[in-house]
C-alpha positions as CSV (number, residue, x, y, z in Angstrom):
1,X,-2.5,13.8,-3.4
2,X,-6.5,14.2,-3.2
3,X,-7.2,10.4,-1.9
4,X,-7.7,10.9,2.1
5,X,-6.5,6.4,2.3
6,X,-3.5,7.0,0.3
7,X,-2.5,10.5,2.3
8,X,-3.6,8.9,5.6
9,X,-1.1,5.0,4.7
10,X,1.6,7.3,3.8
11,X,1.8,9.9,6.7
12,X,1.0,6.9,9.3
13,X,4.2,4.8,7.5
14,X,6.6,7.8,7.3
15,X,6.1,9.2,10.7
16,X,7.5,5.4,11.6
17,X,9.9,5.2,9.8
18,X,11.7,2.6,7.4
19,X,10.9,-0.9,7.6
20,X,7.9,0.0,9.7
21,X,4.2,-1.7,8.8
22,X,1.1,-0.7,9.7
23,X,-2.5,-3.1,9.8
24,X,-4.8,-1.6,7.1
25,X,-7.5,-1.5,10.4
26,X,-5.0,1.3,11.7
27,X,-6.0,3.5,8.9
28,X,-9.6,2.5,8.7
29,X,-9.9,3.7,12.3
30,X,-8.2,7.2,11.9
31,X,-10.6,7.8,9.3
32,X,-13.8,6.4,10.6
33,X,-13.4,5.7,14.3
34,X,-16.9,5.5,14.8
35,X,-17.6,2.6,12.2
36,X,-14.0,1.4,10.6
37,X,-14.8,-1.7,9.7
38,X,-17.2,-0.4,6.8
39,X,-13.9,1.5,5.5
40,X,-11.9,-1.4,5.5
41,X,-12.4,-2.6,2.5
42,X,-11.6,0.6,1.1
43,X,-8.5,0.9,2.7
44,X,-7.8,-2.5,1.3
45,X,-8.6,-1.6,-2.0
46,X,-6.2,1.4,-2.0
47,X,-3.2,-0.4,-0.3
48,X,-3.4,-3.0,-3.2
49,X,-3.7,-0.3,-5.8
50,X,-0.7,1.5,-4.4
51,X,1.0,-1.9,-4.4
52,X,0.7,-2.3,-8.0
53,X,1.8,1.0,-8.4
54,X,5.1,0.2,-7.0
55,X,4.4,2.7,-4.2
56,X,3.4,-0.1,-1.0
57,X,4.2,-3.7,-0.3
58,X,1.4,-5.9,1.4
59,X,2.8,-8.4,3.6
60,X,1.6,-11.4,5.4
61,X,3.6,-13.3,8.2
62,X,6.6,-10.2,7.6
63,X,6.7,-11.5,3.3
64,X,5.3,-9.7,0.2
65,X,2.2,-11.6,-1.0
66,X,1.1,-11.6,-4.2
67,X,-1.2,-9.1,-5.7
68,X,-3.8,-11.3,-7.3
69,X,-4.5,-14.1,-4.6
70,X,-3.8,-13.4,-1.1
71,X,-6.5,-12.8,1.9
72,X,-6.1,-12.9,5.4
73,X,-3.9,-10.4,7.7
74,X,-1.8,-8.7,6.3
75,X,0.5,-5.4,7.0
76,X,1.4,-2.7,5.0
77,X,4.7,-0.9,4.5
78,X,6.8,1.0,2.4
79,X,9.4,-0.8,-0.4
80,X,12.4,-0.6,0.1
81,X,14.8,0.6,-2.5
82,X,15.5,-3.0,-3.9
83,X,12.0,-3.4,-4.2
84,X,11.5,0.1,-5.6
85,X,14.5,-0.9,-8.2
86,X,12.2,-4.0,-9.0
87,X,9.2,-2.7,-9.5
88,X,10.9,0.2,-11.6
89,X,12.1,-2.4,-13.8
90,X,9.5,-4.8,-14.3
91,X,7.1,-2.1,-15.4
92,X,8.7,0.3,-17.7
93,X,7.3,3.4,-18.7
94,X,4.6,3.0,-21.7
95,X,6.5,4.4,-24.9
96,X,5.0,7.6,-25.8
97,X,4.0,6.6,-29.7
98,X,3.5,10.4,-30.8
99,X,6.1,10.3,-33.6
């Protein structure tokens, strides 16, 4: 994993543990403690691009929000295996077409 957000969101959610969230300004400040709020948005833009890869759930007031309209607080965690199953399912793998 090369992206220093995603690395950072992932180490900071496994050493808590399961069912654990984390504020995206909690990453923003261990990678820019000087000026975090400028990485912020980046952090955001990250968390929701993990989230549509199935690999984060964004939450707000402890419930997934959706992808395409939410703003506000929000917290950051891992799925949980049902929501990993979900995810799985909803998106298939693309079918190779290299007959």
């Amino acid at each position: 994993m090369s992206d220093p957000i995603e690395a950072t969101i992932l180490e900071k959610l496994e050493a808590l543990g399961p069912g654990k969230s984390i504020e995206p300004a909690d990453v923003a400040k261990i990678l820019q403690p000087e000026q975090w709020q400028r990485m912020l948005p980046r952090v955001r833009t990250t968390a929701l691009g993990m989230m549509r890869q199935g690999r984060l759930v964004i939450t707000k007031k402890g419930k997934p929000v959706d992808p395409s309209s939410f703003k506000g607080v929000t917290r950051l965690r891992l799925p949980t295996a049902e929501e990993a199953e979900a995810h799985a399912r909803a998106n298939p793998p693309a079918a190779d077409d290299a007959d």
